[in-house]
C-alpha positions, 0 to 999 in steps of 0.5 A: 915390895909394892911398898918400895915401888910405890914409895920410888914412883912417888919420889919419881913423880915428885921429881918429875913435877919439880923439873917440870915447874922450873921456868927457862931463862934467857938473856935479854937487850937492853932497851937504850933511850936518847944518846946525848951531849953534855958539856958537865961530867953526866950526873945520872942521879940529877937532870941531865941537861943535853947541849948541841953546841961546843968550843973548839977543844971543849970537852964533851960527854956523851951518855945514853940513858937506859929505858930497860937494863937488860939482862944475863950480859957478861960482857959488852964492846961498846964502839963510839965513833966521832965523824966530821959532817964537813970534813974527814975526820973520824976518832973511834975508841972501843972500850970494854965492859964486864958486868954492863946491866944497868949502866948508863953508856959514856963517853968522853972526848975533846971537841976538834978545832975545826969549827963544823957539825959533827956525829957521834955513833954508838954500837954494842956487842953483847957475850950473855951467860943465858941463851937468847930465845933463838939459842945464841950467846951473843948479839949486838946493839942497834946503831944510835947516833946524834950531831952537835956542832963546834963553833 
């Protein structure tokens, strides 16, 4: 019988120590650089040449370069928005994205007519499949934004 016992509290003990070595995971953000306009198709792999000035009707591409991936984020709702400094205009455009670690933000859209600076704002919403360190499943990013201008 003591045999039994001692063999069963070895199992425990072992078991125990196993659980006990498992170390916790949580989700995490990821770290965004500079938002930046482009007047080619963004080529992530070649040097990224940023421009601050566009034709009425151009097509501009904006990207966000990523300093950290992040990680454990399922999904995200990226929110770009384009607002005229000189005038009333504002475009927004939410799109969604499955399995967002590790790249690159982008957006495209046409230059509007009117000459002037404009901004364009970028926000995310993250659903994690980890818990964050305060326990929640989802969050969101900081507001990036940058100005470019029509001429």
């Amino acid at each position: 019988m003591r045999k039994y016992l001692f063999s069963f509290m070895t199992v425990v003990a072992m078991l125990m120590a196993l659980t006990a070595c498992e170390k916790e995971i949580y989700s995490e953000y990821p770290a965004y650089g500079t938002l930046f306009f482009s007047a080619d198709s963004i080529d992530w792999k070649g040097e990224i040449r940023p421009v601050h000035s566009f034709s009425p009707g151009q097509t501009v591409y904006v990207g966000i370069t990523i300093e950290r991936d992040g990680a454990y984020i399922t999904r995200a709702t990226q929110t770009w928005t384009l607002r005229g400094l000189d005038t009333d205009e504002v475009r927004t455009e939410t799109k969604k994205v499955v399995d967002p670690v590790g790249h690159e933000p982008v957006w495209t859209f046409t230059a509007p007519m009117e000459e002037g600076e404009y901004s364009v704002t970028f926000k995310e919403k993250y659903s994690f499949s980890a818990q964050q360190r305060n326990g929640t499943i989802f969050g969101e990013s900081a507001t990036l934004n940058s100005k470019f201008r029509v001429r």
